[in-house]
Backbone as a ProteinNet text record, in pm:
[ID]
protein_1_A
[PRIMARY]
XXXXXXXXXXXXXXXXXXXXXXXXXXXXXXXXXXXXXXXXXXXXXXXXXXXXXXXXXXXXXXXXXXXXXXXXXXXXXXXXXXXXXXXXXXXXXXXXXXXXXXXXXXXXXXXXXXXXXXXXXXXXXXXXXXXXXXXXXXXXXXXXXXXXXXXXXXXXXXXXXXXXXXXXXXXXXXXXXXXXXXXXXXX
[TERTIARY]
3617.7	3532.7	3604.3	3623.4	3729.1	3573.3	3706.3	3602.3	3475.3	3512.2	3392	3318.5	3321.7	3212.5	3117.8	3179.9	3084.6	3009.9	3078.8	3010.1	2878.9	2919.3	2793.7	2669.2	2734.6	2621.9	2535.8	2612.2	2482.4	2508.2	2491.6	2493.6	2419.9	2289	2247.6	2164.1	2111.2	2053.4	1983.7	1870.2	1777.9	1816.3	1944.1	1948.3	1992.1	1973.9	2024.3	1881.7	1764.8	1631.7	1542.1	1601.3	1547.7	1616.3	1780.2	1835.3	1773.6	1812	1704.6	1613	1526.4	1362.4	1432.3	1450.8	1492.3	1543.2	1643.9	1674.9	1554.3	1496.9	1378.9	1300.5	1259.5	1174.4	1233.3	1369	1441.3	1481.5	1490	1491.5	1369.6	1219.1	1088.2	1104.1	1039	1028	1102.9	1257	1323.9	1277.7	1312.6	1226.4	1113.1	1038.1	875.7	911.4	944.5	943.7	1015.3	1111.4	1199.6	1169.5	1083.1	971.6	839.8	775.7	698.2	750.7	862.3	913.3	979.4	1024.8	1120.2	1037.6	986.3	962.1	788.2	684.3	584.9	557.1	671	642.6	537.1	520.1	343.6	389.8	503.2	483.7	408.1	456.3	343.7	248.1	182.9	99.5	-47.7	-8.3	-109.2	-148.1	-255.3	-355.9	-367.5	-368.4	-400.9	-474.7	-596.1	-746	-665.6	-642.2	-637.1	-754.3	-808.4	-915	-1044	-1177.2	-1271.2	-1216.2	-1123.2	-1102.4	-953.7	-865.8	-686.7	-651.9	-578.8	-566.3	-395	-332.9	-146	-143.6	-105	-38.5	114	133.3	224.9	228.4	318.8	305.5	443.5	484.3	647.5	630	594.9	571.4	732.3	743.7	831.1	828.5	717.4	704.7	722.9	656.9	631	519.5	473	347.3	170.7	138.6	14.4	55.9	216.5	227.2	264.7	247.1	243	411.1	423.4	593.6	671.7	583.3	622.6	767.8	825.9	942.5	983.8	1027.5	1087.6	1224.3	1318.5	1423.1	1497.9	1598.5	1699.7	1748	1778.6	1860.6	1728.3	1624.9	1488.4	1536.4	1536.8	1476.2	1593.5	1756	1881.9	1881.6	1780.6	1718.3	1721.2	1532.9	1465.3	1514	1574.2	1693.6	1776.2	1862.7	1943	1863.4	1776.5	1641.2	1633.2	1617.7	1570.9	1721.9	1806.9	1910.1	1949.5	1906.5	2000	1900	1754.7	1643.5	1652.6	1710	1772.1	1869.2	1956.3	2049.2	1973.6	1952.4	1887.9	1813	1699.1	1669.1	1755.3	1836.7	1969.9	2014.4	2047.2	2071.3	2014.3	1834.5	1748.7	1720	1766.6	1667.2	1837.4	1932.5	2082.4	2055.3	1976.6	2013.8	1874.7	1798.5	1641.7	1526.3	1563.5	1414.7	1414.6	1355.3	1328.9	1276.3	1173.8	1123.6	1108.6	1056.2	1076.9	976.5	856.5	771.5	827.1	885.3	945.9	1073	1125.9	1282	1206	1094.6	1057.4	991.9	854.5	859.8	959.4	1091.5	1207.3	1255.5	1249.1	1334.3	1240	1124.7	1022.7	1012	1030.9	1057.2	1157.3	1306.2	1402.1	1402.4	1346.3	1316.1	1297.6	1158.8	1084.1	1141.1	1224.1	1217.7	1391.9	1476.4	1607	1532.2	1442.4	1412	1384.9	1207.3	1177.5	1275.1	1409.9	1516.9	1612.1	1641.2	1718.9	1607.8	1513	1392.1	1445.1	1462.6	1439.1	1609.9	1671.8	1833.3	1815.2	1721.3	1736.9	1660.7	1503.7	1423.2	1389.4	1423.2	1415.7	1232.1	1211.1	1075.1	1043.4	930	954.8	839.8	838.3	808.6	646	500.2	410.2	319.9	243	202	98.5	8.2	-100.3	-160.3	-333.3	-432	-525.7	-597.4	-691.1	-821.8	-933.6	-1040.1	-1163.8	-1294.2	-1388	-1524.2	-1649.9	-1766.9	-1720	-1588.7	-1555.8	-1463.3	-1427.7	-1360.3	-1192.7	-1094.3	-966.3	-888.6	-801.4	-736.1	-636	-488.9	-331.7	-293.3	-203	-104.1	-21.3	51.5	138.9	238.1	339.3	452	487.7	532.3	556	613.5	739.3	813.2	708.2	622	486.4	389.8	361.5	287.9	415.7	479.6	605.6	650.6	638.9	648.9	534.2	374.2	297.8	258.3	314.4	289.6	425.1	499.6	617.7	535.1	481.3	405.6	329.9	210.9	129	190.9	286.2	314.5	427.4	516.6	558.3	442.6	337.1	212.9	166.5	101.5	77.3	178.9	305.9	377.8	355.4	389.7	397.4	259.6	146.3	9.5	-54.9	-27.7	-72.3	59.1	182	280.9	369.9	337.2	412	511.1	554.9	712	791.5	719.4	804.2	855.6	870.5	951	1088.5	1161	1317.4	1327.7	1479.6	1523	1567.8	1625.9	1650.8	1823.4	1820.8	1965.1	1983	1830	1831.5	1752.3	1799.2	1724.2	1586.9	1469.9	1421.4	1440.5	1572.2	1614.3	1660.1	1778.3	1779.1	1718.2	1601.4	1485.3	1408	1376	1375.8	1468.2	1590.3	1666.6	1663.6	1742.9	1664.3	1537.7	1419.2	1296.8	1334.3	1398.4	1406.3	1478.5	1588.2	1683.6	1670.8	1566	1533.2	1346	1317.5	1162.4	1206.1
-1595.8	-1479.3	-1370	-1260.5	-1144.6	-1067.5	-996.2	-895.7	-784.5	-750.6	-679.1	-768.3	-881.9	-1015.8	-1021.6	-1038.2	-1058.7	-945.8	-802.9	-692	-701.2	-718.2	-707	-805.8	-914.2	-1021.7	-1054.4	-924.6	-910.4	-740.8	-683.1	-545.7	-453.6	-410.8	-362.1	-254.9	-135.2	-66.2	-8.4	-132.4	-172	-156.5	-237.4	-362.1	-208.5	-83.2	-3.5	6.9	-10	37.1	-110.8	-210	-329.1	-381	-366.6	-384.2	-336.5	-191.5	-69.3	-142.5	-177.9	-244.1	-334.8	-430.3	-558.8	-564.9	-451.6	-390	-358.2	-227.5	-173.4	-259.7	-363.8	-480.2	-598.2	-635.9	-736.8	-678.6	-506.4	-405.9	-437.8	-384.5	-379.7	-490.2	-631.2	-763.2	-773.5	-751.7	-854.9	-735	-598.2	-512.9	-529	-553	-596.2	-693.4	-819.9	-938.3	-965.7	-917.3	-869.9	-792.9	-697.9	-608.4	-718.8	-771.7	-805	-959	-1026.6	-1098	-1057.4	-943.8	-915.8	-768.7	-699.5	-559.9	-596	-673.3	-679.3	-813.1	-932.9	-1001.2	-1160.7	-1129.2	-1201.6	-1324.4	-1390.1	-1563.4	-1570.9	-1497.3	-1477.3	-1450	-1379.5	-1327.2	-1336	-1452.5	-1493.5	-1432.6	-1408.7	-1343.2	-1204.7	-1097.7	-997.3	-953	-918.6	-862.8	-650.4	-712	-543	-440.5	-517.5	-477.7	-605.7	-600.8	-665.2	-751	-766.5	-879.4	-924.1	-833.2	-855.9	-881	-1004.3	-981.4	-1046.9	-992.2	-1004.5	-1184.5	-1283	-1383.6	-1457.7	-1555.7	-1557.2	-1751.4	-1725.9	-1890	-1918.4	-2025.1	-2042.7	-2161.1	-2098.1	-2201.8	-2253	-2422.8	-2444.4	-2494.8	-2511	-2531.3	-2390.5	-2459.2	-2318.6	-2280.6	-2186.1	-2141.6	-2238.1	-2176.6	-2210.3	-2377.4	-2326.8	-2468.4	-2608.4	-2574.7	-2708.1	-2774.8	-2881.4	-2964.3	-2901.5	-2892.8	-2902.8	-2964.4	-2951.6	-3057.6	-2958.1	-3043.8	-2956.8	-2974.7	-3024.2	-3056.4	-2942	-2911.1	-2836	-2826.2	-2925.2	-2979.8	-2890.4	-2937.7	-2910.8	-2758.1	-2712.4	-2558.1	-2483.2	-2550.5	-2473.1	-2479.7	-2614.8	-2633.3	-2533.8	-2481.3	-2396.7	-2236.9	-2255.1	-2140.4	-2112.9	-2214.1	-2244.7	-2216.8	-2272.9	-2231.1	-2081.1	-2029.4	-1848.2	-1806.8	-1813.8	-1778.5	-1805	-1901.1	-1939.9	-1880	-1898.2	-1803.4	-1653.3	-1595.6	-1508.4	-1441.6	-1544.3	-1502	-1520.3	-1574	-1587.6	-1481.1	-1430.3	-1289.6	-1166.4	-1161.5	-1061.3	-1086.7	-1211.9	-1204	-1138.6	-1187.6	-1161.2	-1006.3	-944.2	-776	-711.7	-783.6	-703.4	-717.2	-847.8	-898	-880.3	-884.4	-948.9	-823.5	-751.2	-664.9	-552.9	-488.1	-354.5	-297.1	-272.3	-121.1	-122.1	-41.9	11.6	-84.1	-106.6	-205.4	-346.6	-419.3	-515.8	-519.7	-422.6	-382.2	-425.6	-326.5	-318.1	-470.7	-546.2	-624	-694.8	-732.7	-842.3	-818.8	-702.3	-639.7	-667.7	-668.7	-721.7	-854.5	-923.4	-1108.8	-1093.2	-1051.5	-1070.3	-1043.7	-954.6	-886.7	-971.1	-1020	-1150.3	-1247.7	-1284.4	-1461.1	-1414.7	-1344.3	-1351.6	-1306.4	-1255.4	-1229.9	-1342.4	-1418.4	-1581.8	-1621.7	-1657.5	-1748.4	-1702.6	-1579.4	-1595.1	-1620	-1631.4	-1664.4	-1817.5	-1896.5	-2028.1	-2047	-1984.5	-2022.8	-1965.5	-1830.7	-1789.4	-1845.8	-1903.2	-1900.5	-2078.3	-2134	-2277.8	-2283	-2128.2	-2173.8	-1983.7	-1999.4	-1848.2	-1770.2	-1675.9	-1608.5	-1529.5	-1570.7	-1501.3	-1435.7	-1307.7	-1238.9	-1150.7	-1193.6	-1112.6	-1249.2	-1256.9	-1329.3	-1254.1	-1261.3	-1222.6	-1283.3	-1246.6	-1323.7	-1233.1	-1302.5	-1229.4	-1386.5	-1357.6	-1409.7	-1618.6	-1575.2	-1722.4	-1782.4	-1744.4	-1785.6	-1693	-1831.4	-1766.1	-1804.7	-1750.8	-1756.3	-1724.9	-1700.8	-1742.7	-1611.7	-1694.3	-1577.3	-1557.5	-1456.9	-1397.8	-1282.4	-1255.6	-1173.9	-1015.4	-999.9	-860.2	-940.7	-1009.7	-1084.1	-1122.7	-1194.1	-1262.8	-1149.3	-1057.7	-945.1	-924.6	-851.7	-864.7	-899.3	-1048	-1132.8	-1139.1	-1155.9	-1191.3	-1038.9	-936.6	-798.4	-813	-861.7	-859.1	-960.7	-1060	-1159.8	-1065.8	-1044.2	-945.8	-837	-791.2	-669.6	-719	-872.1	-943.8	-945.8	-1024.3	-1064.3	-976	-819.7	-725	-682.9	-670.1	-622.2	-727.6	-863.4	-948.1	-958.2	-929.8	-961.9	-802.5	-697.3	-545	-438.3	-461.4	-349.5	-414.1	-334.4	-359.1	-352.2	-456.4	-510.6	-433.3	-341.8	-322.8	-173.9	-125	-16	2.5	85.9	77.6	25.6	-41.4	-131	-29.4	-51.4	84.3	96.6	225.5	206.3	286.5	243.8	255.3	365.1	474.8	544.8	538.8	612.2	522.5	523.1	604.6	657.7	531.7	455.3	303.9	200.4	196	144	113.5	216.1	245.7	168.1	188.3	151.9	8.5	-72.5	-236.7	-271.5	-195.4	-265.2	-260.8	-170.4	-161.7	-253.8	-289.2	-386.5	-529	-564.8	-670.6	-674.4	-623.5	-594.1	-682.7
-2931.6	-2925.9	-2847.7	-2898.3	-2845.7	-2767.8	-2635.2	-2565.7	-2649	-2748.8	-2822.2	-2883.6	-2957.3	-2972.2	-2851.4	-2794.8	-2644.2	-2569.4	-2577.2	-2554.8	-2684.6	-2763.5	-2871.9	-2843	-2843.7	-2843.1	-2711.5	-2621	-2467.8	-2453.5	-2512	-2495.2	-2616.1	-2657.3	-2754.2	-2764.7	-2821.7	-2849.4	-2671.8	-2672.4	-2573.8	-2460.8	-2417.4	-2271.3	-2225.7	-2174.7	-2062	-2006.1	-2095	-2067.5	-2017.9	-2063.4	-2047.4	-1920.1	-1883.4	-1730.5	-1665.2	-1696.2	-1576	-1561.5	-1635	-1526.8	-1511.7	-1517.2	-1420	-1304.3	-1266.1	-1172.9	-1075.8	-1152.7	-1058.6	-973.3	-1086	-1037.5	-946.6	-940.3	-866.3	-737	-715.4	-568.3	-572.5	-648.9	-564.1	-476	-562.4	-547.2	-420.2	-392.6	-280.5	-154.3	-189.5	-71.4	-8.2	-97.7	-34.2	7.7	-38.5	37.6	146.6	190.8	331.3	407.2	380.7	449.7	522.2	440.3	509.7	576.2	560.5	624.9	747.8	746.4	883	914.8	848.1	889.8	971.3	893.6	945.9	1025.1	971.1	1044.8	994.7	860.4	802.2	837.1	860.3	917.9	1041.2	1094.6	1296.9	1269.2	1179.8	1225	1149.4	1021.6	922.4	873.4	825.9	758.9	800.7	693.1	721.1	613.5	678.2	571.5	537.5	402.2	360.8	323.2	237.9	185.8	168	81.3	99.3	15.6	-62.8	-194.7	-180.2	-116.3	-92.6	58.5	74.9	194.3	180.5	257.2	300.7	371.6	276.4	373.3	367.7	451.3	382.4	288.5	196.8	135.4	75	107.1	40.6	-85.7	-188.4	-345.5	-317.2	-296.7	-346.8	-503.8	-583.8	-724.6	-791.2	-879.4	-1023.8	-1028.3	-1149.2	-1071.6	-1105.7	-960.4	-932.1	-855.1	-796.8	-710	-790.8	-928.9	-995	-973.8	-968.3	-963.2	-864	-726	-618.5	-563.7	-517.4	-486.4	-332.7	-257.3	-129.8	-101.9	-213.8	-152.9	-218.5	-158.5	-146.5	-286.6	-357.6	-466.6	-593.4	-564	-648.9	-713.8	-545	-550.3	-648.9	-611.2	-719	-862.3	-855.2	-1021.8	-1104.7	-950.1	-1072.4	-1085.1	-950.7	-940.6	-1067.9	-1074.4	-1210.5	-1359	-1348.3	-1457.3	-1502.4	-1375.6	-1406.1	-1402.5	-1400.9	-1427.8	-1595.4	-1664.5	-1780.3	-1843.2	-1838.3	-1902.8	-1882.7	-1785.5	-1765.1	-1885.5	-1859.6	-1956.2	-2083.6	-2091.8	-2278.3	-2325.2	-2239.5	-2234	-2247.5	-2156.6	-2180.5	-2336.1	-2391	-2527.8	-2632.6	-2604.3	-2655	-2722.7	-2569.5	-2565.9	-2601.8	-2623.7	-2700.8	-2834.1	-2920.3	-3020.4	-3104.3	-3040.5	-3114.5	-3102.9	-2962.5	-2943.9	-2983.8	-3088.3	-3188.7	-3121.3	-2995.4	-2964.7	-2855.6	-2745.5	-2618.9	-2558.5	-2648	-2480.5	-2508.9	-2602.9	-2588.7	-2502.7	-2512.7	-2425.5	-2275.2	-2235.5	-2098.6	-2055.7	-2161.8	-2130.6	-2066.1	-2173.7	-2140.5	-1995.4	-1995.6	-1860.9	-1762.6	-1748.6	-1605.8	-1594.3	-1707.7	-1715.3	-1611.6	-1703.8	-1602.8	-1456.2	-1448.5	-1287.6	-1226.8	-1277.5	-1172.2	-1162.5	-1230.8	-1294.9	-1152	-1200.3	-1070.2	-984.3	-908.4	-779.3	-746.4	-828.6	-763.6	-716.8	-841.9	-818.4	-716.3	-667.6	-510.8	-415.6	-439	-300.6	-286.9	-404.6	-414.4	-337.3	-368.3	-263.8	-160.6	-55.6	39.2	116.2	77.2	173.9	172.2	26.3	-19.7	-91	-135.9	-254	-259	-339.6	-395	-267.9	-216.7	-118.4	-135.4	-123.1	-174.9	-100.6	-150.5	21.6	-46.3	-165.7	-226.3	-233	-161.9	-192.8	-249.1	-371.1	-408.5	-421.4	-358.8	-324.5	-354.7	-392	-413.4	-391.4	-295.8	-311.2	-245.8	-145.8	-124.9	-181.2	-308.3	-389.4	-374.8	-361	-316.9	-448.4	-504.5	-628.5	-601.8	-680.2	-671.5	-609.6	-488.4	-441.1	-467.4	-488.7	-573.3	-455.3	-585.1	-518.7	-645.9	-616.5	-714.6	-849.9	-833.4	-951.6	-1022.8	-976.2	-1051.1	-1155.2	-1076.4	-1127.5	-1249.3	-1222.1	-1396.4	-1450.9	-1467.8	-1523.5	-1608.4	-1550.4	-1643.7	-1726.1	-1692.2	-1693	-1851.3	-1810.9	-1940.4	-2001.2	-1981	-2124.7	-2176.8	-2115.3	-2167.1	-2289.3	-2231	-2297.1	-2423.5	-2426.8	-2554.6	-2612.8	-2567	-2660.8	-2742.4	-2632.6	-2747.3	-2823.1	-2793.1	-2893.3	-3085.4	-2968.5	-3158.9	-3221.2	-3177	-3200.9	-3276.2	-3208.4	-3257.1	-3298.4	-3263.4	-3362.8	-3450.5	-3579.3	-3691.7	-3736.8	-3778.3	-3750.5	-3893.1	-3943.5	-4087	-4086.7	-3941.1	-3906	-3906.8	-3887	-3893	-3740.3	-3782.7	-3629.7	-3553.7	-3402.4	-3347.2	-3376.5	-3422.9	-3446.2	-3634.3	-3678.4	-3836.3	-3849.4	-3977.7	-3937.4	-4082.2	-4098.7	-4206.7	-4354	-4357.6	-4472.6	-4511.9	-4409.4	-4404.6	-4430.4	-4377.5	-4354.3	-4521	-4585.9	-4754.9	-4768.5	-4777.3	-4886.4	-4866.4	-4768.7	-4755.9	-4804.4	-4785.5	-4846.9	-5011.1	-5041.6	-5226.9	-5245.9	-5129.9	-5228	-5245.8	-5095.7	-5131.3	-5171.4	-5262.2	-5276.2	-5433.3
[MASK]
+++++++++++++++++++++++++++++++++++++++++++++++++++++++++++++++++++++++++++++++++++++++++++++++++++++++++++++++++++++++++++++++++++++++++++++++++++++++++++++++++++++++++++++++++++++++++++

């Protein structure tokens, strides 16, 4: 595979708009979370009531989410480290090779965001770093970190893409004069 094979097959249309967020989101994510680790302090100081339903704590998931396949060992955590890295990459393939329009681009790109931020939490801190409780009437539900929020923020936004926009547009790159002529030739 020569250097332009390989520029092609991770470099496409998309990935400047789909990096860019991953970027954005892998600075938010590790900023906030080093902020309120070293800037405010939330291991000392527990719980902090923000509002009537959000409150700042801190929690080190060494699993996946919602805690599930827990493991605390060292070895565990490079796993799932290793994990968001190769899913990582496959994404990068993905949004060069596969993704036709801008909220799929952005989706891919907030997956990625989250999924390498979790995964240096899981080599820096030994589990992923979380500091949003959301609570309402007693009832306490999953804490979370920014990566988390764009991650399920990029499902969401794959889902609507394959579920509500129509896939029989020109690809990006084509223009629909293009676009015609393929549907005639193979119609």
């Amino acid at each position: 595979m020569t250097r332009s094979d390989l520029q092609h097959y991770v470099w496409g249309p998309l990935s400047r708009l789909g990096l860019g967020i991953a970027v954005v989101i892998f600075v938010l994510d590790q900023g906030h979370k080093w902020w309120m680790l070293l800037g405010v302090g939330i291991r000392a100081k527990g719980r902090i009531v923000a509002t009537p339903f959000l409150d700042f704590v801190y929690v080190l998931n060494q699993g996946v989410s919602y805690s599930l396949l827990t493991g605390s060992s060292q070895r565990w955590q490079y796993l799932l480290a290793g994990f968001a890295v190769v899913a990582s990459g496959a994404l990068v393939v993905w949004l060069a090779r596969g993704v036709e329009n801008r909220l799929a681009a952005v989706s891919v790109g907030l997956i990625i965001g989250g999924a390498l931020g979790n995964g240096l939490d899981r080599i820096t801190l030994g589990g992923v770093a979380d500091f949003f409780s959301l609570h309402a009437f007693g009832y306490y539900w999953y804490v979370f970190n920014i990566a988390d929020v764009a991650i399920v923020a990029g499902v969401v936004g794959l889902l609507y893409e394959s579920l509500f926009q129509p896939s029989s547009g020109p690809r990006v790159g084509q223009s629909r004069g293009d676009a015609s002529k393929s549907t005639q030739t193979h119609s």
